[in-house]
Structure formats: structure tokens, C-alpha cells
C-alpha positions in Angstrom: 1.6 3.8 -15.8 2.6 7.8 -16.1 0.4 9.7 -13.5 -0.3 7.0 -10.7 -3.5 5.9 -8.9 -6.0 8.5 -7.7 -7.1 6.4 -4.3 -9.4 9.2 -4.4 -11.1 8.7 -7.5 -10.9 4.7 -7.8 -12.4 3.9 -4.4 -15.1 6.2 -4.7 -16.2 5.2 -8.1 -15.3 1.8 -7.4 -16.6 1.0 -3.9 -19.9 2.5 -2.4 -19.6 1.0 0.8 -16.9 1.4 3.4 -16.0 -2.3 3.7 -16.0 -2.7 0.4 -13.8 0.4 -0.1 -11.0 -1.1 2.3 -11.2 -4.8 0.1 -10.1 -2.9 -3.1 -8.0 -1.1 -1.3 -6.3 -3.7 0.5 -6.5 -5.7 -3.3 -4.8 -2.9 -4.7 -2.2 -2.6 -2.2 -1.4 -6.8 -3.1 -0.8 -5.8 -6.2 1.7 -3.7 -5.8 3.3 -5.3 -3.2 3.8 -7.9 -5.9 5.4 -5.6 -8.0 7.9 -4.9 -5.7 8.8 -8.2 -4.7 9.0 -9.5 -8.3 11.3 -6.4 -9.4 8.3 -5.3 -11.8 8.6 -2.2 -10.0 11.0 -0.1 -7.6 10.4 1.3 -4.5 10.8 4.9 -6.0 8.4 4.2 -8.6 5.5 2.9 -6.0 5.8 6.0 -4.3 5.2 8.3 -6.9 2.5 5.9 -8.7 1.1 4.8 -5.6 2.4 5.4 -2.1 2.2 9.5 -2.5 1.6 12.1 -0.3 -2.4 12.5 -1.8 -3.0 8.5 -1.3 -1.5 8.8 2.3 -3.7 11.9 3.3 -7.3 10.1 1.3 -6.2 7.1 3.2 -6.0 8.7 6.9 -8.4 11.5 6.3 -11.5 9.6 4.3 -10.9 5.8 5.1 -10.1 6.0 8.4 -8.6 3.0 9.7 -5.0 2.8 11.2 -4.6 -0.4 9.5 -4.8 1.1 6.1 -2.4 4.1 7.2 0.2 1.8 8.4 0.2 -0.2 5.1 0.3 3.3 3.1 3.1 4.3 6.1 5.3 1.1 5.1 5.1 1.9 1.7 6.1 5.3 1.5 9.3 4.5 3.6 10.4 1.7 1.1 12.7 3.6 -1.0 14.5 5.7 1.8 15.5 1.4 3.1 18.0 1.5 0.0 19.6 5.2 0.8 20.0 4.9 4.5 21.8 1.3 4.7 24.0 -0.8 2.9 22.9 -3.2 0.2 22.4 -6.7 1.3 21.0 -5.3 4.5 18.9 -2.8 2.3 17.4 -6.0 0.6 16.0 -8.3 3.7 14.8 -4.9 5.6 12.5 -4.7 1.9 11.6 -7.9 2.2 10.6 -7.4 5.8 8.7 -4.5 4.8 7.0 -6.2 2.1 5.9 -9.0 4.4 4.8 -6.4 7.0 2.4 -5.3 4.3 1.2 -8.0 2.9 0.1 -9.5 6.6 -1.5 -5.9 7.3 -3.5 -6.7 4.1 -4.6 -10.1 4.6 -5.8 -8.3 8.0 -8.3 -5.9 6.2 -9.5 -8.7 4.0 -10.4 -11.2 6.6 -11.8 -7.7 8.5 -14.1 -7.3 5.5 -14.8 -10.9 4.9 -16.5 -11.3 8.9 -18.4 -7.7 8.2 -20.0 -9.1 4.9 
């Protein structure tokens, strides 16, 4: 993927309702928390295809909900783990992250699930 995800575009196109809007979010978000813990993808790449400045300002200006900005907070953070400390502590501090995210997106799923 060249020029990243437009949160922007895909929610609103995707999701008319608020609730639903913070499932594909938090779907999307599982997704490329996968990546990264697979090695699919590295943490530089998911910042500038996903965890970017634009996604972080749609995400706390339009969506509104601090759980969603602490994921998209995590995530922009995850490649600075690998410059400011050495590597095997570099490593579990990502996979701390990663589970910090994932839980913060189960969180917005079972939110959606009791609003529906």
C-alpha cells in the first residue's frame, strides 16, 4: 500500500453511524496491529500508512472518543520504542504496546456490541 488509509474518507463512506464508525475503526486498527506483530509490517511503515498525523487529528477531532485517541496515540509512538532503547528491551516494550492496543480495541468492540 503506497499512500496509506484516509480514516477520513473510509469511515465516512464506510460507516454512517457513529457506533458503527468506531467498529471499523477499531477492525481496522486489529488489522494492523497484526501486521506488526507478525513482521508483515514495521513500525515506521504503520505510521506513515496508518498511524499519521491526519488519522490522529480525524480521530480526536471527528470521532471523539479518548479510547480511539489512545490507540491512534500508542501507535504513532511504536517506532520511536526501537530508537530510544536497546534491542531486546526495544522488542517486549512493542509487544507491550501491541497488547495495549489490541485490549483498547476489544474495548471499542464490546462498546459497540452493548450500543447495538
Amino acid at each position: 500500500m503506497r499512500g496509506g488509509v484516509r480514516l477520513q474518507q473510509v469511515l465516512s463512506v464506510a460507516a454512517r453511524s457513529p457506533e458503527k464508525r468506531l467498529t471499523l475503526f477499531a477492525l481496522l486498527n486489529l488489522g494492523m496491529i497484526e501486521s506488526l506483530f507478525s513482521g508483515l509490517m514495521r513500525p515506521s511503515e504503520a505510521v506513515r500508512l496508518f498511524f499519521n498525523a491526519e488519522n490522529c487529528l480525524f480521530v480526536r477531532k471527528k470521532l471523539v472518543v479518548k479510547t480511539a485517541d489512545e490507540i491512534m496515540s500508542h501507535g504513532v509512538q511504536l517506532p520511536d520504542l526501537f530508537e530510544a532503547l536497546p534491542p531486546e528491551e526495544a522488542h517486549r516494550e512493542f509487544q507491550r504496546e501491541l497488547s495495549t492496543m489490541r485490549s483498547l480495541c476489544l474495548r471499542l468492540l464490546e462498546k459497540g456490541k452493548l450500543v447495538a
